[in-house]
C-alpha positions as CSV (number, residue, x, y, z in Angstrom):
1,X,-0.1,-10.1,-33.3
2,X,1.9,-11.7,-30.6
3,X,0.3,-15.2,-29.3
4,X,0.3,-15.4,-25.5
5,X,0.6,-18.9,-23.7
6,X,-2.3,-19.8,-21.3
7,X,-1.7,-19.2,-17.6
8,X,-2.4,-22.3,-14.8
9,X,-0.7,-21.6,-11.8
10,X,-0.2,-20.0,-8.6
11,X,0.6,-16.3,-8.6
12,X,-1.3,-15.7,-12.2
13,X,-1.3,-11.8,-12.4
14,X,2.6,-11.6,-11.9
15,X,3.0,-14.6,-14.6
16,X,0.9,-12.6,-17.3
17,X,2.7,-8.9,-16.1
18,X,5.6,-11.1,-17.1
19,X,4.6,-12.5,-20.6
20,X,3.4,-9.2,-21.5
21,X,6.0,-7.2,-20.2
22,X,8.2,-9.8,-22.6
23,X,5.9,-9.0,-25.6
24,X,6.6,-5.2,-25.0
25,X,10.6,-5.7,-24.4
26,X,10.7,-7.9,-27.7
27,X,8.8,-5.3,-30.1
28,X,5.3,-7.0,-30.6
29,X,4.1,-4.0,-29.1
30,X,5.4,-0.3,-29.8
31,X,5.3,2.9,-27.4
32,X,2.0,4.2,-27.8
33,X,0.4,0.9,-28.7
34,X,-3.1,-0.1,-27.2
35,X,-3.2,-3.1,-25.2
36,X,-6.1,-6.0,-25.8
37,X,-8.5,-5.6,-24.3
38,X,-9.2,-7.1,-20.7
39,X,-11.8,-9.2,-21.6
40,X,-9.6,-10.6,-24.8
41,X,-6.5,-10.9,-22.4
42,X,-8.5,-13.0,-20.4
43,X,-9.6,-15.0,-22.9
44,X,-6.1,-15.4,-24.6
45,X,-4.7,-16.3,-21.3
46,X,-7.3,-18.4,-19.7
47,X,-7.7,-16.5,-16.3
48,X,-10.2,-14.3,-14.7
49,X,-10.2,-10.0,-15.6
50,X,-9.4,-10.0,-12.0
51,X,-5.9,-11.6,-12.5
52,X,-5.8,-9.5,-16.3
53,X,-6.6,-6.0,-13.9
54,X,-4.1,-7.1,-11.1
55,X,-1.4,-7.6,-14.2
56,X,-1.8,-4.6,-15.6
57,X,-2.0,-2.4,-12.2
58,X,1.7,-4.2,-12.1
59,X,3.3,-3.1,-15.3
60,X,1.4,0.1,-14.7
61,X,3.4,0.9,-11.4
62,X,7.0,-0.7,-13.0
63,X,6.7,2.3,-16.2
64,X,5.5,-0.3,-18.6
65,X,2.4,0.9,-19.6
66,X,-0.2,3.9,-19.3
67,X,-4.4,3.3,-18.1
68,X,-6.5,5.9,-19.8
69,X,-10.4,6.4,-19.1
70,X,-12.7,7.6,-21.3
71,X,-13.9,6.5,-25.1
72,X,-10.1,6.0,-25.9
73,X,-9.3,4.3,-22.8
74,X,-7.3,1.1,-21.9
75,X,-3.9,0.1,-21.0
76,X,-1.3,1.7,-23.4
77,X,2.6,1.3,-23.7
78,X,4.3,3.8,-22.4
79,X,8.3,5.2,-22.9
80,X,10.1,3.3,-20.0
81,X,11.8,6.0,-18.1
82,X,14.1,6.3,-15.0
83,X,10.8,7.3,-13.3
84,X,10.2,3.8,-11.8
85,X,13.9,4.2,-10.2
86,X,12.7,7.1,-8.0
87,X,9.4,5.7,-6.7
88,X,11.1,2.2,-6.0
89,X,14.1,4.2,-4.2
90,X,11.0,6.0,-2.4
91,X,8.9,3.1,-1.6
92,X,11.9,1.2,0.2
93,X,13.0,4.6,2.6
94,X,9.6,5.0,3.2
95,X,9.5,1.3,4.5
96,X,12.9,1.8,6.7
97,X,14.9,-0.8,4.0
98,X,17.1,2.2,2.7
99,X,18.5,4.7,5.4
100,X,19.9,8.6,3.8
101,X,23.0,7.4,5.3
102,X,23.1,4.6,2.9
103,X,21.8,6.9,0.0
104,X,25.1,9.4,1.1
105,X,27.9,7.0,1.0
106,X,26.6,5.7,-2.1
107,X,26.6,9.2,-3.7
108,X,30.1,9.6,-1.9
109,X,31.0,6.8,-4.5
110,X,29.4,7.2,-7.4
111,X,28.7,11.1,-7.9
112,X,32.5,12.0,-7.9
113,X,33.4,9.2,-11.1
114,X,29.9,11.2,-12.7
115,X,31.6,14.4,-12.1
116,X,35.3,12.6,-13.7
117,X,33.3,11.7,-16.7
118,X,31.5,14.3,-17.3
119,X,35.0,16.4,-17.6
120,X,36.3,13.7,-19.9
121,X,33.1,14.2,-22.0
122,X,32.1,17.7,-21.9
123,X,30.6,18.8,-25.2
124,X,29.5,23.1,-25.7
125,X,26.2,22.0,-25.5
126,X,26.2,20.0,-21.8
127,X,28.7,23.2,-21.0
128,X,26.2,26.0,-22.0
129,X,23.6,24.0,-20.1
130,X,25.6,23.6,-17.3
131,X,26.7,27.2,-16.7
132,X,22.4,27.8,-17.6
133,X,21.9,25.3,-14.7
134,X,24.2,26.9,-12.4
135,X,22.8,30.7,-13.4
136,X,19.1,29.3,-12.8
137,X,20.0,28.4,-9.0
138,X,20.7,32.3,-7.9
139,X,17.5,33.2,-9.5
140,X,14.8,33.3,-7.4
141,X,11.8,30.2,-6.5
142,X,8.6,30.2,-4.8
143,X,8.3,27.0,-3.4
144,X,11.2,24.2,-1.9
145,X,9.9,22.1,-5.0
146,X,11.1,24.8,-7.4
147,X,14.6,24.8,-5.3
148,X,15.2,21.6,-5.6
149,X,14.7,21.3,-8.8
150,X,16.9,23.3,-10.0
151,X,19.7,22.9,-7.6
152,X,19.6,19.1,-8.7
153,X,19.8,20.0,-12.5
154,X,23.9,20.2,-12.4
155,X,23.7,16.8,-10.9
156,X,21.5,15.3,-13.8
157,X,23.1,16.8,-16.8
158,X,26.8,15.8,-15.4
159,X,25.2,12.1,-15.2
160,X,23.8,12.5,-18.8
161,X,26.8,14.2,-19.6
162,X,29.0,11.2,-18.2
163,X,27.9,8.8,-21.0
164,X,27.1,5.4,-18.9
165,X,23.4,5.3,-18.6
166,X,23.8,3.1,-15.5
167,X,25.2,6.1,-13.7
168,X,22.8,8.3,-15.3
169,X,19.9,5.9,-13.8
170,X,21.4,5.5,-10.5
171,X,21.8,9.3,-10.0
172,X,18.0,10.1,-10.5
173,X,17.5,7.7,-8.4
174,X,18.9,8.9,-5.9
175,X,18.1,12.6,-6.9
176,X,14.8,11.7,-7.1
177,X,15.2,10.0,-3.2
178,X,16.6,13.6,-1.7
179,X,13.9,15.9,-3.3
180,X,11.3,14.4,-1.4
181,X,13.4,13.8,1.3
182,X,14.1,17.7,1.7
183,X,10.6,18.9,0.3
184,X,9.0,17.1,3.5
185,X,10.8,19.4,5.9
186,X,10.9,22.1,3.8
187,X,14.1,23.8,4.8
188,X,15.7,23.6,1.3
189,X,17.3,26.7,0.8
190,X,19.2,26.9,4.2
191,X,20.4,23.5,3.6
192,X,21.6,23.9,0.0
193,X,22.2,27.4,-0.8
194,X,23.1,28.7,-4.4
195,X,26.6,28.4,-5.4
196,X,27.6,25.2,-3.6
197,X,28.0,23.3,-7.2
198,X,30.3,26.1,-8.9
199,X,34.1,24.7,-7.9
200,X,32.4,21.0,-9.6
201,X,31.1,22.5,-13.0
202,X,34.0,25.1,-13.8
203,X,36.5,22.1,-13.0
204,X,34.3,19.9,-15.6
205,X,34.1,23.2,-18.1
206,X,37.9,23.1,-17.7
207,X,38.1,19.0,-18.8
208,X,40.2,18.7,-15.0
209,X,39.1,15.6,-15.0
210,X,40.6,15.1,-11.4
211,X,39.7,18.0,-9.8
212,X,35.7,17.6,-10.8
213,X,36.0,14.6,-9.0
214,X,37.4,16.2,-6.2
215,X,35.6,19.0,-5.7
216,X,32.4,16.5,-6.3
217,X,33.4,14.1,-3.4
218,X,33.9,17.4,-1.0
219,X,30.0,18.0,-2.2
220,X,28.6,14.9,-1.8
221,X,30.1,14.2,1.4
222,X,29.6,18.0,3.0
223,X,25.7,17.8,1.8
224,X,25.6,14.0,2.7
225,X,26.3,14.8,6.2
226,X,23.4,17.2,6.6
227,X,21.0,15.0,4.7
228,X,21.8,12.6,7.6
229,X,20.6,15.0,10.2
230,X,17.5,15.8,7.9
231,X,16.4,12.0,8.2
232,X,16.4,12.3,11.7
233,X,14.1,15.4,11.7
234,X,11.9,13.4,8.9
235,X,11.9,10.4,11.0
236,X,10.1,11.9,14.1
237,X,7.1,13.3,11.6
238,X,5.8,10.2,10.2
């Protein structure tokens, strides 16, 4: 078992998030592992369970780990995922540090080298799920949720599809960003209707690597420009 190294300064929770955000990083403890205890962690690291409860509240909200109740409860390790992207993409529009213009000019950039990639990359699997993907949007939903997500699959498998996990991170992000965006005014389908992402994926299914991009940038920067009348609408509700 990993040895943790007593605690005696200012700002203790975020120093013990730290070392045993480290111990999970480093291997000393697996997914699905159970945490110490609070009153051990305490004890290992020489500060209140207050400081122990704060530290784990942390790594709890960053993806790091899982709190159960119950007889099996405690603070497990959980599969880091790009979750943690879309509630901190979230967090700082809700608090007026990220505008959807931003978000837009950022997708302007980085959606159209996804869609290049993608075509470079295209495998019969990503290309049966993207013409699956792009099938799914005609069908009908019930809700805006429903919509959404399935007018934003075509987007995440050409970012999984493009092979760099940094673009495949980034793009959920902001994925992740527009959903709620649009499920708050609820207007989805007029804004987004079906068929809008067919020029991008029979360009990738034809490995025109050029004219994904293209047709991508046209996309992103058609859509953007509606998202950044949306904010406006969103800003005057909250």
């Amino acid at each position: 078992m990993t040895k943790f190294k007593p605690i005696r300064q200012l700002r203790v929770s975020e120093k013990v998030a730290e070392q045993i955000k480290q111990a999970i990083l480093l291997g000393h403890f697996k997914l699905a592992d159970k945490l110490p205890a609070e009153r051990d962690l305490a004890e290992e690291f020489k500060v209140s369970r207050v400081a122990i409860r704060e530290a784990l509240r942390k790594l709890e909200h960053s993806g790091f780990i899982v709190t159960r109740q119950g007889a099996t409860g405690g603070a497990y390790v959980t599969e880091l995922t790009f979750e943690y992207l879309v509630h901190a993409f979230l967090d700082l529009f809700l608090a007026g540090k990220i505008s959807i213009f931003e978000m837009s000019r950022v997708r302007i950039l980085v959606e159209p080298e996804i869609a290049r990639l993608a075509a470079l990359n295209i495998t019969p699997e990503y290309a049966q799920q993207l013409k699956d993907a792009l099938d799914g949007e005609e069908l009908p939903v019930d809700t805006v949720t429903e919509d959404v997500i399935r007018k934003q699959k075509v987007h995440l498998i050409l970012a999984e599809t493009s092979g760099n996990r940094f673009f495949e991170a980034i793009d959920r992000g902001l994925m992740g960003l527009t959903k709620n965006v649009v499920e708050a005014i609820e207007s989805f389908p007029r804004l987004h209707p079906a068929g809008l992402h067919r020029p991008i994926v029979e360009a990738v299914l034809a490995k025109d690597a050029e004219a994904a991009a293209e047709a991508m940038k046209k996309h992103s920067t058609e859509f953007g420009q509606i998202l950044v009348e949306v904010e406006k609408d969103y800003r005057k509700k909250i």
